[in-house]
C-alpha positions as CSV (number, residue, x, y, z in Angstrom):
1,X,0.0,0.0,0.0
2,X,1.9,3.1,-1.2
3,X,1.7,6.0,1.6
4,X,-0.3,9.3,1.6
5,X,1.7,12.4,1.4
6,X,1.4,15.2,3.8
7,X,-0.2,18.0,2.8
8,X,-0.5,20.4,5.4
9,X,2.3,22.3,7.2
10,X,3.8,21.7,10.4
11,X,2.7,23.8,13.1
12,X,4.8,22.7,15.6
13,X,7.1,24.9,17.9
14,X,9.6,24.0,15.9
15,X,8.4,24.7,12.7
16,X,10.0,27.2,10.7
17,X,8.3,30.7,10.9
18,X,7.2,32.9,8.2
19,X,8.1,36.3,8.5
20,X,6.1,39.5,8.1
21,X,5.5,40.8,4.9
22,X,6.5,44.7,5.2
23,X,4.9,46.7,2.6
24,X,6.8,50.4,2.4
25,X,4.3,53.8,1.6
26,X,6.2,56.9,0.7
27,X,3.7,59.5,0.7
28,X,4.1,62.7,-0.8
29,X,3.0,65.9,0.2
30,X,1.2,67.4,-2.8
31,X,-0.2,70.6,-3.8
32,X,-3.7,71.5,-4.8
33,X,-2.7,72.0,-8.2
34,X,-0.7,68.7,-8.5
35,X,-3.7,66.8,-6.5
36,X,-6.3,67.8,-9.5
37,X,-3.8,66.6,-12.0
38,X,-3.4,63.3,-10.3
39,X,-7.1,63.1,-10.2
40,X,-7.9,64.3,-13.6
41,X,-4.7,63.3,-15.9
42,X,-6.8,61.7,-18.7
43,X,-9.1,64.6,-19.3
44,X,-5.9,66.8,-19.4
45,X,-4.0,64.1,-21.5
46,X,-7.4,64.3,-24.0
47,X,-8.1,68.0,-23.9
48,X,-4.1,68.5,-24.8
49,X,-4.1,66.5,-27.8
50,X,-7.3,68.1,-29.2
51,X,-5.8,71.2,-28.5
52,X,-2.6,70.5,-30.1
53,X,-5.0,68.7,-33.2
54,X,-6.7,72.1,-34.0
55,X,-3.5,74.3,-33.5
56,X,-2.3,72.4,-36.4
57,X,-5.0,72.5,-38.4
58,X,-5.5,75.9,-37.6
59,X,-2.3,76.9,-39.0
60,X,-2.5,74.5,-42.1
61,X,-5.8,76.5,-42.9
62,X,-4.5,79.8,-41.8
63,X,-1.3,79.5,-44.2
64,X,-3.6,78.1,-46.9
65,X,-5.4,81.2,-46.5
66,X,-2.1,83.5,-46.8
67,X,-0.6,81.7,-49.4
68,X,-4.5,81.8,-51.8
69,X,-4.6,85.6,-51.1
């Protein structure tokens, strides 16, 4: 008859002890201005590109414009 294995740990006083996990937190101290671009860096991210998207087009048309007339 083949033998069972053991599956559950040893808990004896001898058993060998985990140790503590230690999880490290380095906060920051933030201003209001940085805080609301934590909090709202894909709406910036969106509105920055869109931005950036008509400034260009706006100065494709614009030089159109100057080079027509």
């Amino acid at each position: 008859m083949a033998n069972k294995k053991r599956n559950k740990r040893y808990q004896g006083d001898d058993a060998k002890r985990e140790r503590p996990k230690v999880k490290k937190v380095v906060v920051e101290d933030k201003s209001n201005l940085r805080r609301w671009y934590e909090d709202n860096k894909n709406e910036v991210k969106i509105k920055g590109v869109q931005l950036g998207l008509a400034t260009v087009f706006g100065l494709i048309i614009w030089g159109t414009v100057t080079l027509i007339f």
